[in-house]
C-alpha positions in Angstrom: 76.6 78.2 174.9 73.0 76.7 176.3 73.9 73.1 174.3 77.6 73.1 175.7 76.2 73.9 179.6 73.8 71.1 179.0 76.2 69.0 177.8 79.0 69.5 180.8 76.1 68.2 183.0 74.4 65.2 180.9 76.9 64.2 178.6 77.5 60.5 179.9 81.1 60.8 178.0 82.6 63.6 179.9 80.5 61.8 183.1 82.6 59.3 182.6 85.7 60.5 181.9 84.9 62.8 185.2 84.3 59.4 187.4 87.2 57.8 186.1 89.4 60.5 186.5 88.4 61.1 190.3 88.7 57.4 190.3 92.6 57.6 188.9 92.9 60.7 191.8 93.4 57.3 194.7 96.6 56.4 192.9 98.9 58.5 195.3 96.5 57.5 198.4 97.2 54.5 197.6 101.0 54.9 197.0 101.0 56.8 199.5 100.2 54.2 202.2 102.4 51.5 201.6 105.8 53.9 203.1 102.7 54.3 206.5 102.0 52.2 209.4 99.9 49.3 209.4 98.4 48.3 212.7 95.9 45.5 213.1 93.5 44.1 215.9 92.2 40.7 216.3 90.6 39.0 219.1 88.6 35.7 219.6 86.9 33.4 221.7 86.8 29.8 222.1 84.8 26.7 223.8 85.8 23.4 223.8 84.0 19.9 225.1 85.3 16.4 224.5 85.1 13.0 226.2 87.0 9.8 226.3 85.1 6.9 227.0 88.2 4.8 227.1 89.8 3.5 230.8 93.1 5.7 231.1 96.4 3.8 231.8 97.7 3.5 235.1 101.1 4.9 235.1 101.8 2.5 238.1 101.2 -1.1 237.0 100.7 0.1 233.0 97.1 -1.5 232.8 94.1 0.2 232.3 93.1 2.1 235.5 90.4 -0.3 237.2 88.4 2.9 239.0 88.1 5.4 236.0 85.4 5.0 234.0 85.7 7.6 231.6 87.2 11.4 231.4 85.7 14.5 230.4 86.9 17.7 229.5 85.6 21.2 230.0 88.0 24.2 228.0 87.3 27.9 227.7 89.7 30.7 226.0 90.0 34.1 225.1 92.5 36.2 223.7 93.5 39.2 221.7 96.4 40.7 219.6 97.5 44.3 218.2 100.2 43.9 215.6 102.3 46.5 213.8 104.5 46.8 210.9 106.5 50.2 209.4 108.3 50.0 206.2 112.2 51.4 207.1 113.6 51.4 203.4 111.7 50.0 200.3 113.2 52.0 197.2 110.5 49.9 195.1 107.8 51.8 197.0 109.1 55.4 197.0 109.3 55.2 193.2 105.7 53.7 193.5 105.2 57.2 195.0 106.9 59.3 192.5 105.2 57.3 189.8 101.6 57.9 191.1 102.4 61.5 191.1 103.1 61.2 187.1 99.8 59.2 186.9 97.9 62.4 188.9 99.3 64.7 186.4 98.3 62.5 183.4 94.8 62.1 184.4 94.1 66.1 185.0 95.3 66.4 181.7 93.1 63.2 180.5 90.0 65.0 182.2 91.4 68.6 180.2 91.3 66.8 177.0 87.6 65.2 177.4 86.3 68.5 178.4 88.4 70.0 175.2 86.8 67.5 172.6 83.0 68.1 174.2 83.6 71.3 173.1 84.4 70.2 169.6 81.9 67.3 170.0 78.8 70.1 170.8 79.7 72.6 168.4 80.3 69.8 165.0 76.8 68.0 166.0 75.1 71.6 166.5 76.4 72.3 163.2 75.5 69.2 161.4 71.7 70.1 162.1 72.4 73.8 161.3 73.6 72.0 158.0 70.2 69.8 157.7 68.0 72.6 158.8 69.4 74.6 155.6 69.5 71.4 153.2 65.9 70.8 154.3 64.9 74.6 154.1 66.8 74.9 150.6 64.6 71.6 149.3 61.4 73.0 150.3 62.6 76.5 148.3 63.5 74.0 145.4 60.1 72.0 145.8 57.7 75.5 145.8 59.7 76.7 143.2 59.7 73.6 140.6 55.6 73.5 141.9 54.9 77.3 141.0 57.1 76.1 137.1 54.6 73.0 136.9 51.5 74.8 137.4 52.6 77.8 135.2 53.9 74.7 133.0 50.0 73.3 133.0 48.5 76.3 132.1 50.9 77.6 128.9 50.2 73.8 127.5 46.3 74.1 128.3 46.7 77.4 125.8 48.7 75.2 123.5 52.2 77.5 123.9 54.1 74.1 125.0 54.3 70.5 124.5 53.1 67.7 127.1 56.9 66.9 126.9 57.2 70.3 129.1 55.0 69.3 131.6 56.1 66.3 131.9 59.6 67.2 132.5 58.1 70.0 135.1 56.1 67.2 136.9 59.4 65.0 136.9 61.4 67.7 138.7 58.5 68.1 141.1 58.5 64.5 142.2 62.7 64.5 142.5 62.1 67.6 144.8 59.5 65.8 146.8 61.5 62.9 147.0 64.9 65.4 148.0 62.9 67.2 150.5 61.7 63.9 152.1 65.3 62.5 152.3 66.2 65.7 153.8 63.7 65.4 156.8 65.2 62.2 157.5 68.8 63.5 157.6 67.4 66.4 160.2 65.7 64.0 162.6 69.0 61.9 162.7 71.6 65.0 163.5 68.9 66.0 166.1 69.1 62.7 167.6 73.1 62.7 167.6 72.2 66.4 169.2 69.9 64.7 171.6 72.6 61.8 172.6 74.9 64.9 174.1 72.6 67.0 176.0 69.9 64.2 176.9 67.1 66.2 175.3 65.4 67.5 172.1 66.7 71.3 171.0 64.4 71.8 167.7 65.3 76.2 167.5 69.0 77.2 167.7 71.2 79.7 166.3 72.4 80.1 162.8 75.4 82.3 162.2 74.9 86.0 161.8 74.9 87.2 158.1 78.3 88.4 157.9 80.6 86.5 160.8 84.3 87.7 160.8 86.6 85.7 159.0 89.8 85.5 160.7 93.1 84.7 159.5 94.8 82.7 162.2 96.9 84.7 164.0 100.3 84.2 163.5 99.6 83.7 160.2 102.2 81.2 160.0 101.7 76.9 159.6 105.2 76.6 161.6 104.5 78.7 164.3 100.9 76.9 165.0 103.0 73.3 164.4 105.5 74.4 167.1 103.2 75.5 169.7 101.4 72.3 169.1 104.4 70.4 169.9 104.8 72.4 173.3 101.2 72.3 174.4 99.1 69.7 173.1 97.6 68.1 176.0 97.3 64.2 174.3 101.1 64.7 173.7 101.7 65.6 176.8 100.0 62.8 177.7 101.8 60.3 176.1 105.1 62.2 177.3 104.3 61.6 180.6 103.4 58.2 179.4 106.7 57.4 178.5 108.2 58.7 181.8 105.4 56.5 183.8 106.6 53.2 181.9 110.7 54.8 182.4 109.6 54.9 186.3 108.5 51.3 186.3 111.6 49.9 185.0 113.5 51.9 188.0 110.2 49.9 190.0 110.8 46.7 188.6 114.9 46.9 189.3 114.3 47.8 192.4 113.4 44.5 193.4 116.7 43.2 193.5 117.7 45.8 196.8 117.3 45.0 200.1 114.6 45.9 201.9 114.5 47.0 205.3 111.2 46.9 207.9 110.5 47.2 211.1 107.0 44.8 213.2 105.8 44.6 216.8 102.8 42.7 218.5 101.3 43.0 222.2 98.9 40.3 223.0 97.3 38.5 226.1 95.3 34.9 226.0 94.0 33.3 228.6 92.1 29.4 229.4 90.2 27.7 231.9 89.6 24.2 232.0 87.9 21.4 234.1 89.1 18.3 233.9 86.4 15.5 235.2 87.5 11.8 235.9 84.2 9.5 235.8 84.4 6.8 238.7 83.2 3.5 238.9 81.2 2.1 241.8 82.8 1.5 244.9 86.2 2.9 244.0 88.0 4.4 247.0 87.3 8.4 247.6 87.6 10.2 250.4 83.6 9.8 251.2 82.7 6.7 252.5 79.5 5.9 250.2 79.2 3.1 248.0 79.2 5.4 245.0 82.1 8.1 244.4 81.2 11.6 242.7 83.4 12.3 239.9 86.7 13.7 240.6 86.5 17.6 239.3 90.2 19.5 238.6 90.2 23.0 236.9 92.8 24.7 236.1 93.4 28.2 234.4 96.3 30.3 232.2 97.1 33.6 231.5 99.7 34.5 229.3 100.7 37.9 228.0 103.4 38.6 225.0 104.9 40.9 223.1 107.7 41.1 220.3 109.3 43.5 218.0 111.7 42.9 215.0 113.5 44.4 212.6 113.4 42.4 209.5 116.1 42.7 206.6 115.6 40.8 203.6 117.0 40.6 200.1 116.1 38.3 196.7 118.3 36.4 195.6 116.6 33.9 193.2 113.1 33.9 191.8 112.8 31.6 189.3 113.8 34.1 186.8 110.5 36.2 187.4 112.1 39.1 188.4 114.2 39.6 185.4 111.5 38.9 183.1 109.7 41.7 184.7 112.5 43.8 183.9 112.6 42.8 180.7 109.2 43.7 179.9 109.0 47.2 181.4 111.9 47.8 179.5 109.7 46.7 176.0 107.1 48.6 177.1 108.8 51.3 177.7 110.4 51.2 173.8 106.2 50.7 172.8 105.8 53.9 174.7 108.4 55.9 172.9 106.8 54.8 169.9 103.5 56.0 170.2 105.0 59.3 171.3 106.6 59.1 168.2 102.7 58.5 166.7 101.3 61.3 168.5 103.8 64.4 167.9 104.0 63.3 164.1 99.8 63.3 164.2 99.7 66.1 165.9 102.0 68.0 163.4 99.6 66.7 160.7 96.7 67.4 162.2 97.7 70.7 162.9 99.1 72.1 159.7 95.9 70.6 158.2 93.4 73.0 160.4 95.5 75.9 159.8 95.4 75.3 155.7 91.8 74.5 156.6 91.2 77.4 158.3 93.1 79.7 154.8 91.7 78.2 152.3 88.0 78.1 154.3 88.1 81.7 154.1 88.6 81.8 150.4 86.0 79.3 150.1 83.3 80.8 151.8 83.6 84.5 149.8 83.9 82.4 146.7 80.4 80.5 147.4 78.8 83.3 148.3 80.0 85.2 144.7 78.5 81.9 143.4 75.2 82.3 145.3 74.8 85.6 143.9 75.5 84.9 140.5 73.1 81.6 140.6 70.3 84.0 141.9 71.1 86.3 138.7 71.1 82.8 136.1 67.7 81.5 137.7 66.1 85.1 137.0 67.6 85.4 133.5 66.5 81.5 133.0 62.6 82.4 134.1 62.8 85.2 132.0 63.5 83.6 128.9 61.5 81.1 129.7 58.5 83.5 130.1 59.5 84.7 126.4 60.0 81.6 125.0 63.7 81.7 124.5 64.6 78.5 127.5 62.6 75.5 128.5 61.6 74.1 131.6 64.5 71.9 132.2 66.4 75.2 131.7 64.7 76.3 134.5 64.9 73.6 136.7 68.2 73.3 136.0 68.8 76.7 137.4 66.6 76.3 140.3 69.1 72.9 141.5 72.3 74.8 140.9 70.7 77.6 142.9 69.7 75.4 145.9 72.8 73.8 145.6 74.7 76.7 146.0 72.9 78.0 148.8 73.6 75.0 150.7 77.1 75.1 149.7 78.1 78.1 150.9 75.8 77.3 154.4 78.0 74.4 155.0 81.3 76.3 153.9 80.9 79.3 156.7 79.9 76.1 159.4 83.7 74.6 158.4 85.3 77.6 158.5 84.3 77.9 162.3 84.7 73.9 162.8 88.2 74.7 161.2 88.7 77.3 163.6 88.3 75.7 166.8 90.5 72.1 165.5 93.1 74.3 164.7 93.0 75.7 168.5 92.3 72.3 169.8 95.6 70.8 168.0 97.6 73.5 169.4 96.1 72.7 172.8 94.8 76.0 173.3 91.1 75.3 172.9 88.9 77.0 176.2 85.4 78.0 176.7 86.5 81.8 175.6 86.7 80.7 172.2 83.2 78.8 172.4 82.1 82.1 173.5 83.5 83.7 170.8 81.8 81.2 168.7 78.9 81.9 170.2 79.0 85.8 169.7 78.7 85.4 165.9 75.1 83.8 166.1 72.1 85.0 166.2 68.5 83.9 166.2 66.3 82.7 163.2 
């Protein structure tokens, strides 16, 4: 229960899947506001100079004007504008709506499953170095065992009761179990690191099962009846159920292009301008001073306007190049490739769950039948170094004995880890899988 607390805060898989499903929660938001007002602001400011060096045109005699000079032109602005718009019927966008609510539901359940398979993920890596632990621990058995047979081997040939052939064959066996218990220090350090990659950090003592753990029959006791429930609660097949009714919505989405749609805008705004208007004058012209040099003529001149408008706009396709009915088409083939992987998923499911349920059986069987074979290869080892102490079997006897031994050991270590690995995929493919049966798990450990 430590590793599996650990790993619902630092496992960067079910970190993801958690961001991506409160990522996947701004669907309906997002749905949601295009059937709510939009409303927009905008305002700006403007300054304008430009000059004409050019004599204007006398309207009068049509000739360039003979006391203008040049013109100049001054220009300031302002103006600002608050615009709305209000959908009034878009069936396109209320099944937008009804389809993000599908989508909410699917990623929950998305999220469920992650946090279902870290349980599975935790508990099949904290077995795999349960596994090595007891493959390393069964090696250095073998190793100290096939050491104490050389030495014992060394010293009945110094007194001339064996050939060198015997010791030879005893210091064979020793370097295979050196070798064997080298390879098996490897194999720990890599689980650990696959134990590492959930958690974030280096566990090196955990919990073996108890002696004796209870081996359950799964209850009903009946492949069907585990099959069927799967079928009715599996979260990835509900998943892809819901799936297939998201990529049924669109075609209704895609359809739906071809109504009318209905919506309703408005805008207030106000703008105003001031400008000066300067006529350059050349020397001498007449003005109302009497100088011989006229100031330029100055005329300003300012606007103010204020507007508003509202609309109600109807609109309806009725030729898009064809794009629209492509569209259709395609929903309509993803929808079909949909279907099919339901199809996928309930038949894997079935498979997957009448296999953890025969799993689960014949695990049981299994595991009392290793350890009757771990018993009886304890018995064969001690009748094997018996003889052997008489005369009666050689040293490969006895190593021979000592390997089936070790083997069987580590057998029947492995067998009682499947039978629990068995028993949470068989509550994982009927979609049943919680943290009550991790802590059920966890209640048939104990330490050392």
């Amino acid at each position: 229960m430590e590793i599996y607390e650990r790993a619902v805060q630092f496992d960067p898989v079910l970190r993801q899947a958690e961001a991506i499903y409160l990522a996947r929660l701004e669907a309906r938001p997002q749905a949601r506001s295009a059937l709510l007002p939009s409303l927009w602001f905008s305002a700006g400011s403007s300054t304008s100079h430009s000059e004409d060096p050019n004599r204007p045109i006398n309207f009068a005699s049509g000739q360039p004007d003979p006391d203008i000079i040049s013109r100049e032109q001054d220009q300031r602005g302002s103006s600002f504008n608050v615009s709305l718009s209000q959908t009034v019927f878009d069936w396109g966008q209320f099944l937008s709506l009804k389809q993000a609510d599908r989508f909410l539901t699917q990623t929950e359940i998305n999220y469920q499953i992650a946090r279902q398979n870290l349980l599975v993920r935790v508990a099949t890596t904290y077995f795999m170095v349960l596994a090595a632990e007891d493959t390393l621990a069964s090696e250095v058995s073998a190793r100290e065992a096939i050491g104490r047979q050389l030495e014992q081997a060394e010293r009945r040939f110094e007194v001339g009761l064996i050939a060198i052939t015997d010791v030879q064959e005893a210091q064979a066996g020793y370097d295979l179990a050196i070798a064997a218990e080298i390879l098996a220090q490897q194999n720990l350090a890599t689980t650990q690191e696959f134990l590492r990659e959930i958690i974030g950090e280096s566990v090196l003592d955990l919990a073996g099962p108890a002696v004796e753990i209870p081996l359950l029959r799964p209850d009903p006791a009946n492949a069907e009846e585990w099959v069927q429930t799967a079928l009715d609660q599996s979260l990835p097949l509900i998943s892809s159920r819901i799936e297939s009714d998201i990529a049924l919505d669109e075609i209704s989405i895609q359809r739906s292009v071809r109504l009318p749609r209905l919506s309703f805008s408005g805008s207030v705004g106000e703008s105003g301008s001031a400008t000066t208007r300067i006529n350059n004058l050349i020397n001498n012209a007449p003005c109302l001073q009497y100088s011989s040099a006229c100031p330029p003529l100055r005329a300003d001149s300012q606007s103010d306007s204020q507007r508003y408008s509202f609309s109600l706009n109807f609109s309806i396709p009725l030729f898009a190049g064809g794009y629209n009915s492509s569209r259709i088409q395609q929903s309509v083939y993803e929808h079909r490739a949909s279907l099919e992987g339901l199809e996928a998923v309930a038949r894997a499911t079935e498979r997957e769950t009448r296999d953890a349920y025969l799993s689960v059986i014949s695990e049981i069987s299994r595991v009392m039948a290793l350890r009757q074979a771990v018993e009886s290869s304890e018995t064969a080892l001690r009748a094997t170094e018996a003889g052997f102490e008489v005369g009666t079997r050689t040293t490969v006897d006895v190593l021979i004995s000592q390997n089936l031994l070790s083997a069987a050991e580590t057998t029947y270590a492995r067998s009682r880890y499947d039978y629990i690995l068995n028993v949470l995929r068989l509550k994982l493919a009927a979609g049943s899988l919680n943290v009550t049966d991790f802590e059920e798990v966890n209640s048939w450990l104990e330490e050392g």
